[in-house]
Every structure is written in structure tokens, then in C-alpha cells.
N, C-alpha and C positions, 0 to 999 in steps of 0.2 A: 504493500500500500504506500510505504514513503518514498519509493522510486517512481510511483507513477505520477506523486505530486511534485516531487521535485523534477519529475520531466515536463509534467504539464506550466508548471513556475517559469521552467528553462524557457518553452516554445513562447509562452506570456512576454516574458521579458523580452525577449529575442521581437519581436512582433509590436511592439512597444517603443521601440529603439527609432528616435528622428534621424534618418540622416541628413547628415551636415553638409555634405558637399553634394547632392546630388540635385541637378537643377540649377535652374540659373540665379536663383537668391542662392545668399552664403551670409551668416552672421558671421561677423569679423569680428566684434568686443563684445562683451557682455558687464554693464557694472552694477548690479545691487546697490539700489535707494533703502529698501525697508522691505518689512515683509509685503510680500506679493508685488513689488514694485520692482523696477528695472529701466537704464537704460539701454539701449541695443545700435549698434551701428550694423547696417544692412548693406553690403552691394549686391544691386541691383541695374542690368540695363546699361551698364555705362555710368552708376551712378552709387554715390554713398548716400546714404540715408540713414536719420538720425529721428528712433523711434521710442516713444515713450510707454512702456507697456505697464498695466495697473492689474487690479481684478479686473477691474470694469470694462476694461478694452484696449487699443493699441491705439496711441495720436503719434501724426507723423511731424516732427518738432524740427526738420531740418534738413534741405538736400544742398549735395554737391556734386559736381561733377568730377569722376575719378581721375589723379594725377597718375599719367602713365610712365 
């Protein structure tokens, strides 16, 4: 019984997992405000973006265009 939970945990976990680089957004930083708060810089497009994420939702606080 406790292999079949810790395999079904494994597959959970595994299936749960964001990936980070796949796609054309990439979170580049990530800084902790507070609990459930966040800032986040995003490339995206050609472009950084500077995103403020809360419980409530996500505002977008700032673009630039990427130095190459």
C-alpha cells in the first residue's frame, strides 16, 4: 500500500511541475514582497516586463524593450 502512494505522490508531483523555459515567456527574477505577494520580471516578445503579482491577481507595473 505505501509504494503505491508514494508512486501515485511521484506521478502528482511530476504533473504539477511548471516548466520554466518552455514557451516563449521565461520569468527571469523573482522577489518576495510578503506573503502571497511578488515581484516578477517576464521576457516576453522582445520585451521585459515588470509584473506585480498578489492573491488577487497579476498588474503589469512596467515594460521595456530587451537590451541585446
Amino acid at each position: 500500500m505505501t509504494a503505491l502512494v508514494a508512486d501515485w505522490r511521484a506521478k502528482v508531483a511530476g504533473a504539477l511541475k511548471w516548466p520554466r523555459d518552455s514557451g516563449p515567456a521565461r520569468v527571469v527574477q523573482a522577489l518576495p514582497l510578503g506573503p502571497g505577494s511578488r515581484l516578477l520580471v517576464v521576457e516576453f516578445g522582445g520585451r521585459q516586463l515588470l509584473i506585480g503579482q498578489a492573491r488577487t491577481g497579476l498588474v503589469r507595473l512596467g515594460e521595456t524593450e530587451m537590451q541585446l
